[in-house]
C-alpha positions in Angstrom: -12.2 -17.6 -14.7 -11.7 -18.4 -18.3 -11.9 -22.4 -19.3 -8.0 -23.3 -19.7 -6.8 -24.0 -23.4 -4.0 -25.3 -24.2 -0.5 -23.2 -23.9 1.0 -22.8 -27.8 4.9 -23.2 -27.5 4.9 -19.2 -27.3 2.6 -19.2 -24.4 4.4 -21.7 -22.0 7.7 -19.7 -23.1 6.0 -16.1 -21.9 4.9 -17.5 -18.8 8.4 -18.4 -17.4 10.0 -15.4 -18.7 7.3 -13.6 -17.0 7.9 -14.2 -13.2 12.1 -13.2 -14.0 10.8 -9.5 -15.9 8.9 -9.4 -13.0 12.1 -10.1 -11.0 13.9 -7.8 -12.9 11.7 -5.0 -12.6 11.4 -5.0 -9.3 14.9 -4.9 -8.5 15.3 -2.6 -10.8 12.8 -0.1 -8.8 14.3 -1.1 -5.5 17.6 0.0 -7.1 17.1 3.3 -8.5 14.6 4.1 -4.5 17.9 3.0 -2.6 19.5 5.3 -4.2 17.3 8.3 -4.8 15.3 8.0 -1.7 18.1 7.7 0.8 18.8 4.3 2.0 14.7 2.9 1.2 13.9 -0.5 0.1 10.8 -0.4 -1.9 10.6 -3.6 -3.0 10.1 -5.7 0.3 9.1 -4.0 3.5 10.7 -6.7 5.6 12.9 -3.5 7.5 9.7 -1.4 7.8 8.6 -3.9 10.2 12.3 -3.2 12.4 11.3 0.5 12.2 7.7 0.2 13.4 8.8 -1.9 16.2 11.7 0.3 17.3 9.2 3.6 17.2 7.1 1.4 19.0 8.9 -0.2 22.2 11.6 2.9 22.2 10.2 6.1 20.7 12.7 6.3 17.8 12.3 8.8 15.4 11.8 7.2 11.7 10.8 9.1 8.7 7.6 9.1 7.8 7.8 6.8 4.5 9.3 3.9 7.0 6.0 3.7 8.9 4.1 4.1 6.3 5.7 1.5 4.3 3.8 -1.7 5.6 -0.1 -0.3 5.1 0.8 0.9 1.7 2.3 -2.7 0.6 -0.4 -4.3 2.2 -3.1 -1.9 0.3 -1.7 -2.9 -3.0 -2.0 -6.4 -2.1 -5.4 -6.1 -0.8 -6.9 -4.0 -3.6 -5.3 -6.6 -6.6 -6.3 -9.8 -4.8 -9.9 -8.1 -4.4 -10.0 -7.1 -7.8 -9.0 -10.3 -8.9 -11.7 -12.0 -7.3 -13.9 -9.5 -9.0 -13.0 -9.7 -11.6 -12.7 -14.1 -11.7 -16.4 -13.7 -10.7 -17.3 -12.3 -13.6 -15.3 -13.9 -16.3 -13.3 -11.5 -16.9 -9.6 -12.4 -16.9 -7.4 -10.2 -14.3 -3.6 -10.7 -15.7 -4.0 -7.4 -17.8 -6.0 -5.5 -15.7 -3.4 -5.8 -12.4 -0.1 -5.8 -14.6 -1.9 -2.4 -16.2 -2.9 -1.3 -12.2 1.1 -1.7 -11.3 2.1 0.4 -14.7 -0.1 2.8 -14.1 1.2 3.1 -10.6 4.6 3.3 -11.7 3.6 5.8 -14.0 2.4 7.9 -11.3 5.8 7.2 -9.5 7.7 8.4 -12.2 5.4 11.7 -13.0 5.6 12.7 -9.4 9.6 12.3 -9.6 9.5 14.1 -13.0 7.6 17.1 -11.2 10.1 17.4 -8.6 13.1 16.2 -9.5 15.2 17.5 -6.4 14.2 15.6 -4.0 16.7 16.8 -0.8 14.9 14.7 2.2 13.1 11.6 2.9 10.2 13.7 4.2 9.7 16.1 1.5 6.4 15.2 -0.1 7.3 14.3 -3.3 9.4 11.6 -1.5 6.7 10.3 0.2 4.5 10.6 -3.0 7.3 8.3 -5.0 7.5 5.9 -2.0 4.3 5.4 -1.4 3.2 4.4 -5.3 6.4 2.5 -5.6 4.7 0.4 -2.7 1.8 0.0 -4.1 3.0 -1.3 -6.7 5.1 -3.7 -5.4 2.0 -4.7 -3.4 -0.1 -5.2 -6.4 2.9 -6.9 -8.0 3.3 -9.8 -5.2 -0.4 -10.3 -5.0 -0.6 -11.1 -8.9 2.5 -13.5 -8.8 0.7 -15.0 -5.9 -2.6 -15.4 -7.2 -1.8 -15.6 -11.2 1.6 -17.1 -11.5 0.7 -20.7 -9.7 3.9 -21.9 -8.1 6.2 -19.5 -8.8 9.2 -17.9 -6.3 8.5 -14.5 -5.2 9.3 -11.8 -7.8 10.4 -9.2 -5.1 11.1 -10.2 -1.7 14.1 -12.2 -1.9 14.6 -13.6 1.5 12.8 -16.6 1.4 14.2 -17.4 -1.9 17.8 -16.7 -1.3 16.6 -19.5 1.6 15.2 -22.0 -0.5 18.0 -21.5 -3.4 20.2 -22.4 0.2 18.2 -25.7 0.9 17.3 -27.0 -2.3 21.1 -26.3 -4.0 22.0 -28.4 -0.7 19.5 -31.0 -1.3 20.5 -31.7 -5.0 24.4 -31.9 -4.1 23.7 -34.5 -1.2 21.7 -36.7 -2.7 24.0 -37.0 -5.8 26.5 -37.8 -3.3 24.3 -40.3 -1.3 23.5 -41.4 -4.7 26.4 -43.8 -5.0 24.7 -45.9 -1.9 21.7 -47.8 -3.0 19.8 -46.9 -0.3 19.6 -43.3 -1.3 17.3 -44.2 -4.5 14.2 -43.3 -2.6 15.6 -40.2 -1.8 15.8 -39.5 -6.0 12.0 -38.6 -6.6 12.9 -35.5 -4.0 15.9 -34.4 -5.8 14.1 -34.2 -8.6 11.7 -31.6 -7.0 14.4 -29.9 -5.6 15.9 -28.9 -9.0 12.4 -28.3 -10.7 12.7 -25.6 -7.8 16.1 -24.4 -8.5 15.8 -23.8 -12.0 12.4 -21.0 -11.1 14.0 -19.7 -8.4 17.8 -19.3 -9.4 16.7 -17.0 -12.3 14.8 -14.8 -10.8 17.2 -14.0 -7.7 19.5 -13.9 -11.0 17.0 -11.0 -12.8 16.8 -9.1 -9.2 20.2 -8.7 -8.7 20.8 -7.8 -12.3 17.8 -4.9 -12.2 19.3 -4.0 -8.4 22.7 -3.3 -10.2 21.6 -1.8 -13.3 18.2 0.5 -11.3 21.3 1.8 -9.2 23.8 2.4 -12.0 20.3 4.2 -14.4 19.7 6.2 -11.4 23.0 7.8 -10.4 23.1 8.9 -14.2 19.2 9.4 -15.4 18.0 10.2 -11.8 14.1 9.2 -11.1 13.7 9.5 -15.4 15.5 5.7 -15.4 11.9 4.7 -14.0 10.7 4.4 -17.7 12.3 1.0 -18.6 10.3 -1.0 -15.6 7.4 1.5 -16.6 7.8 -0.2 -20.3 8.3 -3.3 -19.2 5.3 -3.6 -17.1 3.5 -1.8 -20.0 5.0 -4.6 -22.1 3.6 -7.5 -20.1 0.3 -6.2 -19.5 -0.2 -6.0 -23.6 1.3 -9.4 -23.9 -1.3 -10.6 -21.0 -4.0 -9.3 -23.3 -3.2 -10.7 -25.9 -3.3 -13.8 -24.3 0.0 -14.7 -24.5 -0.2 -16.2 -21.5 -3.1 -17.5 -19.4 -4.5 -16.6 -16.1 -3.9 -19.4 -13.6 
């Protein structure tokens, strides 16, 4: 990995906007799949693991994208944390090359769409085609957050944040009530943490819910052809990353 150099005042900006346009991109994509692929969440494949437990212990039927949501999340993760690691090993630096791997996976999202554009089941092919690189990416997207954003909230599974927004908003408000008691001045060093926390996790939950809303409201009136804002976004980011605007971690 690249020697660390100091962050110029543009840098350290770009690398906390980046985790919220992450945020909003993928809600954005989960918003615009609800919609257009009948009830899927793309983003997150926390209900994938309902479905394969329901075909599993009573023979439900499921559609073929819900089973194969889980392996295709978990390839995108595997292949960007081992091209990281390739990539670390030999000095070359990975930010660019897995923000350009998600583009160019929702790139291939949005030309499959594009090709067919009436899509009329959630097992017609094209469906599964747009699922399954929407995955992907999402995959490839929480492995580089992970691995290249140090510290940061997930940009799209929002469970555990939407917990930790729970405990730490709590945490803050009791100890500025405890506060009054002088007992609760060893309890201030924690606060403290707990509102570094809040303030990188509030605005992302903030960005998905804002690219849920406006994915759902771009799809009912652009259909699958709304994809090309995360597409530029992501395009955006990945130039930004190689131009060093912001430095591996």
């Amino acid at each position: 990995m690249d020697e660390p150099t100091p962050s110029s005042p543009l840098s350290e900006r770009t690398r906390q906007l980046l985790p919220v346009a992450l945020g909003y991109a993928a809600g954005y994509v989960d918003g615009c799949t609800f919609v257009a692929l009948f009830g899927f969440f793309i983003a997150q494949v926390t209900g994938s693991f309902v479905v394969a437990g329901a075909v599993l212990a009573a023979g439900q039927h499921s559609r073929l994208l819900d089973l194969l949501a889980i392996p295709a999340f978990a390839l995108g993760a595997a292949v960007a944390s081992a091209l990281s690691a390739i990539l670390r090993h030999r000095g070359v630096r990975a930010s660019p090359i897995l923000l350009g791997l998600e583009s160019v996976l929702l790139a291939g999202m949005l030309a499959t769409a594009l090709l067919e554009p009436e899509i009329q089941n959630p097992d017609q092919p094209a469906a599964l085609i747009v699922g399954l690189f929407g995955l992907t990416a999402m995959g490839v997207q929480n492995a580089f957050v992970g691995l290249h954003v140090k510290g940061a909230p997930s940009t799209n599974v929002m469970t555990t944040n939407t917990g930790n927004l729970a405990i730490d908003a709590a945490h803050v408000l009791t100890v500025a009530w405890l506060a009054r008691f002088a007992s609760a001045a060893s309890s201030l060093p924690e606060a403290e943490q707990a509102r570094r926390r809040l303030a990188e996790t509030a605005p992302i939950v903030s960005a998905f819910l804002a690219g849920t809303v406006s994915g759902t409201l771009a799809c009912r009136v652009l259909g699958f052809a709304c994809l090309a804002l995360p597409l530029a976004l992501l395009s955006i980011l990945a130039s930004l990353a190689a131009l060093r605007q912001f430095d591996d971690a």
